[in-house]
C-alpha atoms as one frame of an Amber mdcrd trajectory, in Angstrom:
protein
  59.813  26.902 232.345  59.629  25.342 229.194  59.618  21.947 228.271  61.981
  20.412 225.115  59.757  19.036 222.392  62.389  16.748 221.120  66.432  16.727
 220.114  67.382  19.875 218.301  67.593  20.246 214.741  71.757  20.073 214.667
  73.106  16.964 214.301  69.633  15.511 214.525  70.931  13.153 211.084  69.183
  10.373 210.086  69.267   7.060 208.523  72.124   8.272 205.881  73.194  10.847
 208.444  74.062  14.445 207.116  70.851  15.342 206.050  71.986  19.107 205.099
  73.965  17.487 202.120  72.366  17.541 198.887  72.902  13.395 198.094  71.108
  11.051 199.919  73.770   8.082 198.644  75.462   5.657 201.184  79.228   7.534
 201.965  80.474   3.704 201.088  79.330   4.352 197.177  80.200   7.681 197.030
  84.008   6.688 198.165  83.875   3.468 195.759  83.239   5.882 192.397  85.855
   8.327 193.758  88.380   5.871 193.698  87.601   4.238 190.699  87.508   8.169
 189.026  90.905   9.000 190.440  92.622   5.357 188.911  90.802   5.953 185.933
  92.673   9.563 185.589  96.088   7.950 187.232  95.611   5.547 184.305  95.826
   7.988 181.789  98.518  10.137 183.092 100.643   7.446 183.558 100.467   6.390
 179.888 101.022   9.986 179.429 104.090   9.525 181.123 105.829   6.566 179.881
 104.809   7.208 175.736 106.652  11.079 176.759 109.482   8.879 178.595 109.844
   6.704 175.425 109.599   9.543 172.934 112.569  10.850 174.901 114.570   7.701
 174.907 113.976   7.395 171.058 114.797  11.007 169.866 117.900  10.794 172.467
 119.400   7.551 170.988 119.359   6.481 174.335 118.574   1.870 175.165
């Protein structure tokens, strides 16, 4: 018989958990600068949007 010499190596984690990823950053930060990239980009295509919306309006004669 053999005896265990501690937990496996699977799903061992650690502190920040998910030790097999390359980052060692706190999921909380890593969600926070996603969010802020995506608004950033909504930001843009939404101004995209309207000044094509308004172009539209202006070339159409349409109030």
């Amino acid at each position: 018989m053999s005896k265990h010499a501690g937990p496996t190596e699977a799903g061992s984690g650690g502190k920040l958990g998910h030790r097999s990823m390359d980052h060692r950053t706190y999921n909380s930060e890593i969600k926070h600068a996603a969010k802020k990239k995506r608004r950033q980009q909504d930001k843009v295509r939404v101004e995209a949007q309207c000044e094509q919306t308004n172009n539209k309006k202006e070339n159409t004669g349409a109030k």
